[in-house]
NULO-564939 format. One record per residue: residue in one letter; residue number from 1; x, y, z of N, C-alpha, C in turn. Coordinates in steps of 0.2 Angstrom, whole numbers. Each point is the difference from the previous one (the first is absolute). Example, Ala and Ser with C-alpha at 12.3 -4.5 7.8 and 13.67 -1.06 7.14 Angstrom:
<gumars>
[gumar 'A',1,[66,-28,39],[-4,6,0],[4,6,0]]
[gumar 'S',2,[-2,5,-4],[4,6,1],[-4,5,3]]
</gumars>
This chain:
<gumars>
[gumar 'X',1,[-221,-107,126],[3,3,-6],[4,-5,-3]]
[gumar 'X',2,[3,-5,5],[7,-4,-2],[-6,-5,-4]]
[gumar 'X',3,[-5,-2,2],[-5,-5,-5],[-4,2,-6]]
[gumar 'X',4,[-1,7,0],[-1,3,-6],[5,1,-6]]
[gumar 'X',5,[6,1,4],[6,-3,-8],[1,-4,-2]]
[gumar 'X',6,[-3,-6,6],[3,-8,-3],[-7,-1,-3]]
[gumar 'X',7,[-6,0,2],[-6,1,-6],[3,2,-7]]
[gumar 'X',8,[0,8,1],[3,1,-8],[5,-3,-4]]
[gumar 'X',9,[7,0,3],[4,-5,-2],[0,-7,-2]]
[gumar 'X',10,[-5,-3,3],[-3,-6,-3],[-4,-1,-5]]
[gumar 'X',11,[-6,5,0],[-3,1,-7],[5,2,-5]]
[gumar 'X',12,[5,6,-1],[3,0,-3],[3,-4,-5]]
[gumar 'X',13,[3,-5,5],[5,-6,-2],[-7,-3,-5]]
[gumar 'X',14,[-6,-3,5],[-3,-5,-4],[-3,3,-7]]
[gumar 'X',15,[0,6,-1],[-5,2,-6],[7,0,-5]]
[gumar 'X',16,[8,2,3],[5,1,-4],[-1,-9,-5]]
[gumar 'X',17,[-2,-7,2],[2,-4,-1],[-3,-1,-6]]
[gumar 'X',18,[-7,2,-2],[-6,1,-2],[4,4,-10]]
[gumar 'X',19,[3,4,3],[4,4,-7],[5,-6,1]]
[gumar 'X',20,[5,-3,1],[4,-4,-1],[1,-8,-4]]
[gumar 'X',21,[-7,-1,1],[-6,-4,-3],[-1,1,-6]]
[gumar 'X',22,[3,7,-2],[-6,3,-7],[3,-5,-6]]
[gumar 'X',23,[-4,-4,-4],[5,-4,-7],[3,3,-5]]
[gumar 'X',24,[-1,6,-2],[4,7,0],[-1,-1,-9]]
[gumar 'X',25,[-6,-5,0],[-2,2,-9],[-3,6,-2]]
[gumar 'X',26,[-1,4,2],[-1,7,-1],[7,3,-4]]
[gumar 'X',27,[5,-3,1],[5,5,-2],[-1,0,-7]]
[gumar 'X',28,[1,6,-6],[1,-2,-6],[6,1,-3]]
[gumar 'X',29,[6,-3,5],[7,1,-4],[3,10,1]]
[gumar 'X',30,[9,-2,-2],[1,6,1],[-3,5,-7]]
[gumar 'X',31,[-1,7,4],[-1,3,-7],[7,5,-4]]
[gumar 'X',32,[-3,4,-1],[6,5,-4],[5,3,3]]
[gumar 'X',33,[-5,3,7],[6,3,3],[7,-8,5]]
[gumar 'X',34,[-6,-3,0],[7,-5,3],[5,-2,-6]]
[gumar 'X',35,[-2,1,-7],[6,-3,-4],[5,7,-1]]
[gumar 'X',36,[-3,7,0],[4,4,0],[6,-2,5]]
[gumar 'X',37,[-4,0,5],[7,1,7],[2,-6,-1]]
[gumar 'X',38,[-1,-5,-3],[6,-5,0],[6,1,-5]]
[gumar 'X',39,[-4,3,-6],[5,2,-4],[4,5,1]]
[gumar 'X',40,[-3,4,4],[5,8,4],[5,-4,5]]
[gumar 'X',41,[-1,-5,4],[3,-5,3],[5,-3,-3]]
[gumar 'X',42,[0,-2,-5],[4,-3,-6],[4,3,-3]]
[gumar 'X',43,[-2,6,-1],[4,3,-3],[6,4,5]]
[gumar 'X',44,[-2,1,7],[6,3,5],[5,-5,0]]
[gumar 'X',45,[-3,-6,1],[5,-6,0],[2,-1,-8]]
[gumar 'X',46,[-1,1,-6],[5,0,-3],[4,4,0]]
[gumar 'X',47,[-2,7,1],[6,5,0],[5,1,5]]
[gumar 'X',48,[-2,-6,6],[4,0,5],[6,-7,-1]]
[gumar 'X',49,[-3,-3,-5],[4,-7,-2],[6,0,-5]]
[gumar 'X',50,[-1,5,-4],[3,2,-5],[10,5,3]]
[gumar 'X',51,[-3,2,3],[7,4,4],[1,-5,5]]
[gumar 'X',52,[-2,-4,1],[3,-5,4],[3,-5,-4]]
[gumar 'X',53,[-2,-2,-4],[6,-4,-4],[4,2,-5]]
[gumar 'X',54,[1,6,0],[9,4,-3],[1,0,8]]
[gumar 'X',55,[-3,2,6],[6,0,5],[2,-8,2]]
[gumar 'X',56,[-3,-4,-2],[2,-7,3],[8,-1,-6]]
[gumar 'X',57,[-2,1,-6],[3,0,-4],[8,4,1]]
[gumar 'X',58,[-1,2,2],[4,5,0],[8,-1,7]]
[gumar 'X',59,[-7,-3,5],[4,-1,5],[3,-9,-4]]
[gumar 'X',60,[-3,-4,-2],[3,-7,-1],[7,1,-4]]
[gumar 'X',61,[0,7,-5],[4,0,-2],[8,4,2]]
[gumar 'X',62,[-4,4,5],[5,3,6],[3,-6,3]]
[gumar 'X',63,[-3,-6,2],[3,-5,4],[0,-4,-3]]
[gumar 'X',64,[1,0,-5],[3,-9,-5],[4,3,-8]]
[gumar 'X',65,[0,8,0],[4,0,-6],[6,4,3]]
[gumar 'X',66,[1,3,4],[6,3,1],[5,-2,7]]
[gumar 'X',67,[-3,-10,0],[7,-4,6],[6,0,-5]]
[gumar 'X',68,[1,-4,-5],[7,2,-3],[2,6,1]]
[gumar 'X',69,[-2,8,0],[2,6,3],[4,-1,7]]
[gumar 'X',70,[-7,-3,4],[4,3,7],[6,-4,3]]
[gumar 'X',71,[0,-9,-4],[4,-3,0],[9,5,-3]]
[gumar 'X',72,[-1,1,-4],[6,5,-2],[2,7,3]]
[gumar 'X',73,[-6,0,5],[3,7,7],[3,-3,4]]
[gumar 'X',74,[-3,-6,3],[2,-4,5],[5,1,-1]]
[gumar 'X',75,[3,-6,-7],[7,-2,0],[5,7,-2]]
[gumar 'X',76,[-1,5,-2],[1,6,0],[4,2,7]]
[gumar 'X',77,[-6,0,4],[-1,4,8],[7,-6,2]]
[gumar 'X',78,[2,-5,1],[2,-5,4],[7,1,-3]]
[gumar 'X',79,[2,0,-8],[7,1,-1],[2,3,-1]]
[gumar 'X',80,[-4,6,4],[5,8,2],[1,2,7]]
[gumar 'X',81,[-5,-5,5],[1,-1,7],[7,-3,-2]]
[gumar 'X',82,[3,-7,-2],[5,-3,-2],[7,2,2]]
</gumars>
């Protein structure tokens, strides 16, 4: 039995090598359905890009337009510790 699996096993492999070999000019390019789903692909990721940069936006502005604020709570918070 254990020589009959490595029989087929072995054919297996050898004929797999045979498709691996193919020069694969037979293909003739993507067709319609492949450009659809790259555009439906394209378009997820636009719609996922778009809310991503109001939130980057948003956060840069949280963190680089409002230090003069926090600067003036600090010193706020410290001269009434005082």
């Amino acid at each position: 039995m254990k020589n009959t699996f490595r029989i087929v096993t072995l054919i297996a492999i050898l004929h797999a090598n045979s498709v691996f070999a193919a020069s694969g000019a037979e293909g003739g390019g993507i067709g319609l359905i492949g450009w659809i789903f790259i555009g439906f692909m394209a378009l997820i990721v636009a719609c996922q890009l778009i809310p991503a940069l109001f939130l980057l936006g948003s956060m840069m502005v949280g963190i680089l337009g409002k230090a003069s604020n926090q600067e003036n709570v600090l010193d706020s918070g410290k001269s009434g510790n005082s």
